[in-house]
N, C-alpha and C positions, 0 to 999 in steps of 0.2 A: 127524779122529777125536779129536786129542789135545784138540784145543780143546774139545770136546763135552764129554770125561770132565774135563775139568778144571771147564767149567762147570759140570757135577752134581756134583761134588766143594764146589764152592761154594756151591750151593744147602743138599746135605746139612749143609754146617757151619752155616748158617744156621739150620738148622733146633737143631742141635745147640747153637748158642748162645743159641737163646731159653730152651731146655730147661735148659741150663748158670743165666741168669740167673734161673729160676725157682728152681730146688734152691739159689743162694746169694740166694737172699731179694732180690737187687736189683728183681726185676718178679714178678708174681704173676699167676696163671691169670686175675682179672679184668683185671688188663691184656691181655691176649690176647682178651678178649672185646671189651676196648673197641676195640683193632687192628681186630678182624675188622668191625665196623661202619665203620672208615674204610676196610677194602679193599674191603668189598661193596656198600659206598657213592657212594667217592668214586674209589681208585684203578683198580679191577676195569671199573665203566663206562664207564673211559678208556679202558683197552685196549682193550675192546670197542671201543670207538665206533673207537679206530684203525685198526684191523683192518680196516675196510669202507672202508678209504680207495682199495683194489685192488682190494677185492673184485666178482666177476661173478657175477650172478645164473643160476640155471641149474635147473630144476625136478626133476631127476634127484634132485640135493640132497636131497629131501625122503625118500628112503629111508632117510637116516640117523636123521632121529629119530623112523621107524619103527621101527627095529632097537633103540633104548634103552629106546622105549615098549614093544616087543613083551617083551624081556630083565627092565622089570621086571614084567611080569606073570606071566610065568614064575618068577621067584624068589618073588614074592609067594603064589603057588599052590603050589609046593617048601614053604613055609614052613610056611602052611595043610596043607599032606598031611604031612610027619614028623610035625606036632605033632596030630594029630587027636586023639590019647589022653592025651596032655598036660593040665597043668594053664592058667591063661590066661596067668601071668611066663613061661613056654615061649613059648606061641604068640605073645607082644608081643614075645618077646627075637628070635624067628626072623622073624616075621612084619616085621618092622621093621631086621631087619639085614640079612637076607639081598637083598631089592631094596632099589635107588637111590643113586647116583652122587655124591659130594662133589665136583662138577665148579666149582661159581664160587670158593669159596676155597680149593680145592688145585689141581687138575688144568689149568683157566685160568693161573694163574701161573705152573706148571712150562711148559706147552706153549707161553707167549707166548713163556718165555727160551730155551725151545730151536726153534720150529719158526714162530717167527713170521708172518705176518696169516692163510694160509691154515690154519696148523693152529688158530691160536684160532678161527676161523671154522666151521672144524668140531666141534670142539671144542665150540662154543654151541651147534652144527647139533644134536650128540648129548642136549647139555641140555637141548633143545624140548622130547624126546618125554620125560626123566628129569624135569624139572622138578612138573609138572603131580602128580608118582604122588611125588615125594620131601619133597614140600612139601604133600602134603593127602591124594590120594587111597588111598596106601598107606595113612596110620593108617585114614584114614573105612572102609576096607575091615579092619582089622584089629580097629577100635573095634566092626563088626558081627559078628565073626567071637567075639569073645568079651563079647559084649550090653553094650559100652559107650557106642554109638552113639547115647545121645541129645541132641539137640543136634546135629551135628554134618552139615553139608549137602555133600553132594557139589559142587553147584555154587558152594556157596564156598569148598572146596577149590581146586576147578582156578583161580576169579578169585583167589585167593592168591598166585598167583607173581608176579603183576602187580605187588604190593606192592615184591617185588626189583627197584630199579633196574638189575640188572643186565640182569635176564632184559626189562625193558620196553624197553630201548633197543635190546635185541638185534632186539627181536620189530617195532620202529620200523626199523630200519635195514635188516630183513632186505624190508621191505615196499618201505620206497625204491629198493633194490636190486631189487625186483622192477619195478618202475615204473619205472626208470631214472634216478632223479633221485639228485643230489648234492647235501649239505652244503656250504656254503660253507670253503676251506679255512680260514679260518680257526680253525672250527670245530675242526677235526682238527688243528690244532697246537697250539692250549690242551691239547685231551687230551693232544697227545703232549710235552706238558712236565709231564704228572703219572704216565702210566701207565709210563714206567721203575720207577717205584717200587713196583709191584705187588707185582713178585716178590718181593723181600727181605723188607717188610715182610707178605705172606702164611706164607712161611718162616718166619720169627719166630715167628706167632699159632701156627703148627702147635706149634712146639716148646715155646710156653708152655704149648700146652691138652692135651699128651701126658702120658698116666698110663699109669703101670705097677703091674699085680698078678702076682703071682706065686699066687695060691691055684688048686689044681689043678683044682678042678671049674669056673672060669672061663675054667683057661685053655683047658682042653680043647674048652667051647661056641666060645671065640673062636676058636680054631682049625679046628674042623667049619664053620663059619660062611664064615669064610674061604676053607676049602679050595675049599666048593661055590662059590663067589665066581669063585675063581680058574679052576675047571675052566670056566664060562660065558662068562668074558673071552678064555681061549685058546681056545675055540670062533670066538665075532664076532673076534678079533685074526685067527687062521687064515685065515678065510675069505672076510672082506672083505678084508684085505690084500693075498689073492691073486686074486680073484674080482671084485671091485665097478669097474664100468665108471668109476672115477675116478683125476685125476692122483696120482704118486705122493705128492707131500704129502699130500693130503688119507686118502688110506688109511693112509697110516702116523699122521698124525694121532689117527682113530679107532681104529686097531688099537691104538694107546697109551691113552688114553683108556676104552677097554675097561678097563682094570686102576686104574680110578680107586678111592680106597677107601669106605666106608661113608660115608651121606650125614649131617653134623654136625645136621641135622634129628632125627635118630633117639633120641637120649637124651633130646631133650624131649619129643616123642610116647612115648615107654617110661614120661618121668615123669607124662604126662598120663594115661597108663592103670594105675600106682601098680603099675609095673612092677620091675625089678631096676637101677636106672640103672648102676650101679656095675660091671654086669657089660656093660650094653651100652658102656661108656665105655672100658672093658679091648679089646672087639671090637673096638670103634673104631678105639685105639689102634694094635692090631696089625695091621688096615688098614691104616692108615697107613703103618707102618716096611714092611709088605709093596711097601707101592707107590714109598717113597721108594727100593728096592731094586731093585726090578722096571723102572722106567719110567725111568733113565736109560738102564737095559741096551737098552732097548729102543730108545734113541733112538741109541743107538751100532752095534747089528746089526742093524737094520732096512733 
């Protein structure tokens, strides 16, 4: 246990030192952008691709990214129903925070350093079904919800995630894995001479692209936002942890994972429906430090 909290200890400061070299000017929020395109790029599809190096295929699996897909459409519908008598910066701010998962550049990196191949394995498992709704179909559903849906195709929503090397290699490996066939190793040792690096350098990106407001009627939306966030994730955390016909990694995997924060997709679907960015960035935000709080505890009493 000691070594766990010592590890989330270092993670957090990680995170804290990107944050630090932003406020003294050394690196700036667009360095944290250009980060996040080498981890979601280059270092993230490493891990992944590691990860399947154990990994056994098993069709049970496939409840899990049931459960993410089902989870966001339930927040997606929550969002839709408080805001019905709202104006449409309401419904774009709820309708777009409250589902979907920042699972490839936060939650993958937290999970490789602590629960390594079988929790990242799950960890994508939960992605499959988040992916598809955090990367297209929640706005296309939002953008119709407040008549800004022209233009905008369902079905090039969902081939959008394709675009993520992450999510295609996943979606490649999970198939080999079905078939039974392997990679040559050498394949998986290139990866595993880049994907060490994930974590740290994901930790970084987080702490450069973290903002903080203080103004009260934000913070109180980030907060509500949040809250019903949290109450959903200790629901799926509760109950598949205790309930779901799988090894003990793989449930505490997604019981964790459950508490992943707000998907970084969200501010730019906000600013593409000329939404409130500024407040969904603040949600974000507090996301964030929720889960940087939340999910080591989690990996130490679980």
């Amino acid at each position: 246990m000691a070594d766990i909290l010592i590890r989330a200890c270092f993670f957090l400061l990680m995170v804290v030192l990107g944050y630090a070299a932003k406020k003294a000017g050394i690196l700036s929020k667009e360095d944290g952008v250009a980060l996040s395109r080498i981890v979601l790029n280059i270092t993230l599809p490493a891990a992944i691709l590691v990860s399947f190096r154990t990994f056994v295929f098993d069709w049970r699996y496939m409840m899990i990214p049931l459960i993410s897909f089902a989870a966001n459409w339930l927040m997606l519908l929550a969002g839709w129903y408080i805001t019905r008598a709202k104006d449409s910066d309401a419904r774009a701010f709820y309708m777009l925070e409250l589902p979907a998962y920042n699972i490839g550049n936060f939650t993958l990196p937290f999970i490789s350093g602590f629960l390594g191949s079988a929790g990242v394995v799950s960890a994508c498992l939960f992605d499959m079904g988040n992916a598809p709704m955090c990367l297209g179909l929640n706005f296309t559903v939002t953008a119709m919800m407040i008549g800004q849906a022209q233009g905008h195709s369902t079905v090039r929503a969902v081939l959008s995630v394709f675009k993520r090397p992450s999510f295609t290699i996943y979606v490649v490996m999970l198939v080999l894995s079905a078939l039974s066939l392997q990679l040559p190793d050498a394949v998986f040792d290139f990866a595993g001479m880049i994907s060490p690096a994930n974590g740290p350098m994901a930790m970084v990106m987080i702490g450069l692209m973290l903002e903080v407001s203080f103004d009260r009627s934000k913070l109180r939306a980030a907060l509500g936002v949040n809250a019903m966030r949290l109450v959903l994730a200790a629901a799926i955390a509760f109950f598949f942890f205790l309930y779901a016909p799988f090894p003990y990694e793989v449930r505490k995997a997604v019981a964790i994972t459950a508490f992943a924060p707000i998907s970084s997709a969200s501010p730019a679907f906000v600013a593409a429906l000329k939404g409130d960015v500024e407040q969904v960035g603040f949600a974000s935000t507090v996301s964030i430090i929720i889960s940087l709080i939340l999910m080591p505890v989690l990996v130490v009493f679980l």
